[in-house]
N, CA, C and O of each residue as an XYZ file, in Angstrom:
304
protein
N     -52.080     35.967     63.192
C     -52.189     34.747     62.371
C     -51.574     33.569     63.124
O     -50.479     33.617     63.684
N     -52.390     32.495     63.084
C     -51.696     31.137     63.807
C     -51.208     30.722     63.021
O     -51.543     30.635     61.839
N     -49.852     30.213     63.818
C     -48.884     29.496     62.747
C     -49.329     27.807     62.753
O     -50.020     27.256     63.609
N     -48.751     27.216     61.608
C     -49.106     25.783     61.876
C     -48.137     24.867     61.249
O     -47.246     25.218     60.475
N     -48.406     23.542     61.684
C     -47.554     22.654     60.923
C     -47.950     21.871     59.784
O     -47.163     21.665     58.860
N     -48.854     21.524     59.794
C     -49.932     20.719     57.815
C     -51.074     21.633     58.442
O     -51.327     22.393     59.377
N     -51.509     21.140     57.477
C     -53.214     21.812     56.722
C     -53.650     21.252     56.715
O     -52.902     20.389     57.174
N     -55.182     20.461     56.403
C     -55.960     19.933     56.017
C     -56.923     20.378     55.412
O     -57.728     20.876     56.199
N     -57.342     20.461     54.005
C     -58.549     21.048     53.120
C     -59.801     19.922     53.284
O     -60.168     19.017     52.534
N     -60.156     20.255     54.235
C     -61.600     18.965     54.332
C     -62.956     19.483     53.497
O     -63.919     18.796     53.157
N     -62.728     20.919     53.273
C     -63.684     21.286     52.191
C     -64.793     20.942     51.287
O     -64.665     20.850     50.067
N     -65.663     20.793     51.803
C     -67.185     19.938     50.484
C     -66.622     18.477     51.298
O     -66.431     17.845     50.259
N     -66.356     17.823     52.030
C     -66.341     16.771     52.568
C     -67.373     16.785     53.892
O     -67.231     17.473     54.903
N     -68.374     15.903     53.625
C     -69.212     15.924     55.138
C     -68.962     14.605     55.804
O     -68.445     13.572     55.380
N     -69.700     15.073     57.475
C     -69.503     14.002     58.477
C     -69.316     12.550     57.900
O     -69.944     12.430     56.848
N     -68.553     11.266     58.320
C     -67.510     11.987     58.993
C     -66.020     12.139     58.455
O     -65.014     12.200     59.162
N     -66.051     12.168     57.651
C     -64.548     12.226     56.695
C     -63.770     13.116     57.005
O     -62.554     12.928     56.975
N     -64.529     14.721     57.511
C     -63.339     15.527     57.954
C     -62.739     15.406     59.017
O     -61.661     15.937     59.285
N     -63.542     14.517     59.895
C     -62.839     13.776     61.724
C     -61.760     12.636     61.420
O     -60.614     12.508     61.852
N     -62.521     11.830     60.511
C     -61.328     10.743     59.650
C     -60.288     11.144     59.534
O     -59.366     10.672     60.199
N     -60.088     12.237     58.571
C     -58.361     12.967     57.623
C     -58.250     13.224     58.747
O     -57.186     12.804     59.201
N     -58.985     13.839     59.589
C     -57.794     14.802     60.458
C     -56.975     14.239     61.833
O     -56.093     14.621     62.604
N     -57.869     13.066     61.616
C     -57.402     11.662     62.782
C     -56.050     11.001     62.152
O     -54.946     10.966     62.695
N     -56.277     10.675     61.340
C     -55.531     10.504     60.203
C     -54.219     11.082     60.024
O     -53.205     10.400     60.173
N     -54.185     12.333     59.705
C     -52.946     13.281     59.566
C     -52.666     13.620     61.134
O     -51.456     13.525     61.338
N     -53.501     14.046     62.503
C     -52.940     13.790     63.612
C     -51.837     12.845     64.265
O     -51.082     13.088     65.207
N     -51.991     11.450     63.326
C     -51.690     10.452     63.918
C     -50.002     10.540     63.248
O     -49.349      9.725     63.899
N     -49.359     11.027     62.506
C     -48.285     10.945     61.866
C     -47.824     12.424     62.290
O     -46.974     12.979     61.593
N     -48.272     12.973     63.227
C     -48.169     13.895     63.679
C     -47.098     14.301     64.931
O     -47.203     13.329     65.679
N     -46.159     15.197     65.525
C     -45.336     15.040     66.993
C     -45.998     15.927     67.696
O     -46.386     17.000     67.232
N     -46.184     15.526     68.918
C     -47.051     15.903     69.706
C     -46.465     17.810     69.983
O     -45.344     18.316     70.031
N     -47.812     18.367     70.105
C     -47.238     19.889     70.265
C     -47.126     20.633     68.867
O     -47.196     21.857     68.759
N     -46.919     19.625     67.659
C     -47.459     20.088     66.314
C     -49.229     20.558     66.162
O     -50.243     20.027     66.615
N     -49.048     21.624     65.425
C     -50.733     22.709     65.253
C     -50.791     21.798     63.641
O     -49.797     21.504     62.978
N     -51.912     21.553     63.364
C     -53.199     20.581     62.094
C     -53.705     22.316     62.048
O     -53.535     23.053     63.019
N     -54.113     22.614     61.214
C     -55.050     23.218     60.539
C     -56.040     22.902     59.719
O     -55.739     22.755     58.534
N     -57.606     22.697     60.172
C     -58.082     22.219     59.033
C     -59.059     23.081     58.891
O     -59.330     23.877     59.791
N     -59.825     23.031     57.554
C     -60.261     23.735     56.624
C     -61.465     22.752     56.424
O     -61.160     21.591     56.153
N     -63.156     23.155     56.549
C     -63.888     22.344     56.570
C     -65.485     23.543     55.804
O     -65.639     24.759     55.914
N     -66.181     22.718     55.245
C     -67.430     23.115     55.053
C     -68.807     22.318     56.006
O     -69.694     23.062     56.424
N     -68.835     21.815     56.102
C     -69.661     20.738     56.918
C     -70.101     21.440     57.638
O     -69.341     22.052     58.388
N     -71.535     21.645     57.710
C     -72.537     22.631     58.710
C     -72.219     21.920     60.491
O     -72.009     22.722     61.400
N     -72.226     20.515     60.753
C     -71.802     19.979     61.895
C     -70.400     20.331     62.102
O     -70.129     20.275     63.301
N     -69.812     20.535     61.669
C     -68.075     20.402     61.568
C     -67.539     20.921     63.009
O     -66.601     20.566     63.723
N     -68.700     22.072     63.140
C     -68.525     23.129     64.773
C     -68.309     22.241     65.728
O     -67.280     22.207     66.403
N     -69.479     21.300     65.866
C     -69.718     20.373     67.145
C     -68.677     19.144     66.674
O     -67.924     18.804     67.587
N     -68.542     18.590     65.714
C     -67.705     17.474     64.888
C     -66.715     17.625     66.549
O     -66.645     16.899     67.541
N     -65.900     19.310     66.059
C     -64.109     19.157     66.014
C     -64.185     19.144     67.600
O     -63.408     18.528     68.329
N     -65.271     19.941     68.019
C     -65.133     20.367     69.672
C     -65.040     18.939     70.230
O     -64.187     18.644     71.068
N     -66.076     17.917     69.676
C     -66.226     16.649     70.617
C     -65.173     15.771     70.389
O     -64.906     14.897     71.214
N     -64.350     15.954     69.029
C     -63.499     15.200     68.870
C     -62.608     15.532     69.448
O     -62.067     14.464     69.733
N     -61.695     16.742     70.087
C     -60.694     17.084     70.882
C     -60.909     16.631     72.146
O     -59.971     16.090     72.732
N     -62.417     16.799     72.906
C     -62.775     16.535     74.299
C     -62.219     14.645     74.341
O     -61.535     14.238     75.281
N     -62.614     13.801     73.299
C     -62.413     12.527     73.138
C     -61.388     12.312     73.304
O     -61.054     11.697     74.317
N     -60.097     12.902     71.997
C     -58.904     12.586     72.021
C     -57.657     12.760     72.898
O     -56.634     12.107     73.104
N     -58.382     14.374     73.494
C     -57.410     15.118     74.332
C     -56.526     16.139     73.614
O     -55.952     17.084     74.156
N     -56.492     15.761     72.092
C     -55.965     17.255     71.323
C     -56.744     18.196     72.222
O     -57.596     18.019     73.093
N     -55.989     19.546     71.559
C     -56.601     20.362     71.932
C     -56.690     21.366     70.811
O     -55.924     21.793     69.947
N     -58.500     21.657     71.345
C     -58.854     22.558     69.868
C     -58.444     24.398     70.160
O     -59.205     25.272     70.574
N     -56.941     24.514     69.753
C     -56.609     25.792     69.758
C     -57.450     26.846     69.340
O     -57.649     27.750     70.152
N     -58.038     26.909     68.111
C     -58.989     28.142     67.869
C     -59.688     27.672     66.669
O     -59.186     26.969     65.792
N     -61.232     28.245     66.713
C     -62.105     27.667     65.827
C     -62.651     28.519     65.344
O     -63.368     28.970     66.237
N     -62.889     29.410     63.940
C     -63.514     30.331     63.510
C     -64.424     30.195     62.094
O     -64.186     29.372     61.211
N     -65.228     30.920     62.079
C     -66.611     30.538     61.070
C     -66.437     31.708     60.082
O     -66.370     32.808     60.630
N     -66.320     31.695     58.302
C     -66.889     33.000     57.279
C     -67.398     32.612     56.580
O     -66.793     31.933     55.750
N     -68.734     32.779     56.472
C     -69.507     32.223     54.650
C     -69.769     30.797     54.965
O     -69.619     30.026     54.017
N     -70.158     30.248     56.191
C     -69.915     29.110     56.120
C     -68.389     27.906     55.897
O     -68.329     26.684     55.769
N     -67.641     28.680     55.928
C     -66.176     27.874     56.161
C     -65.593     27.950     57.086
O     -65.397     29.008     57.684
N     -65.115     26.680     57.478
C     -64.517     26.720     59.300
C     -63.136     26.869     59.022
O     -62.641     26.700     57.908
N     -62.529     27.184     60.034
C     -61.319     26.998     59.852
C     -60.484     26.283     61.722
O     -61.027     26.895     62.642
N     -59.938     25.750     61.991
C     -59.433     25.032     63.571
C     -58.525     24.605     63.209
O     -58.296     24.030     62.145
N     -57.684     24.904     64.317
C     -56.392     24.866     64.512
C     -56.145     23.852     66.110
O     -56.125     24.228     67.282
N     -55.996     22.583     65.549
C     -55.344     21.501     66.744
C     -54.399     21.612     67.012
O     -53.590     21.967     66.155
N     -53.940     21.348     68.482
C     -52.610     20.567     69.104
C     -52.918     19.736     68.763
O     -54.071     19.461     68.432
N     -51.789     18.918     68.726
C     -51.858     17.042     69.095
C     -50.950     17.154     70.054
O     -49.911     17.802     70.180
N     -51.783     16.091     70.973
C     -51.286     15.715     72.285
C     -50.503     15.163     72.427
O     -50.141     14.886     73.571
């Protein structure tokens, strides 16, 4: 189990609101702190990957059940 520091329930929220919150809660964030977020959004896969390549977070681990994502960021 990855440990983390917040959560984010982006859940039933589509593009791009779950990149928003999680930009969002990144930003009040200390660097080397793990985001967890929690997403439904069929894009959400490609969303988080391009948004880490952008920001430079880094997308620790990304996993798919039933259609619910779940990723776990660094912030840089």
């Amino acid at each position: 189990m990855q440990e983390f520091d917040q959560e984010l329930d982006a859940r039933g929220l589509v593009c791009p609101l779950p990149i928003l919150r999680t930009k969002q809660l990144l930003g009040g964030m200390v660097s080397g702190q793990i985001l967890k977020v929690l997403a439904t959004d069929p894009g959400a896969e490609i969303d988080f990957q391009v948004f880490a390549e952008q920001t430079g977070n880094e997308l620790v681990s990304m996993s798919e059940t039933n259609m619910e994502f779940v990723f776990f960021l660094k912030k840089r």
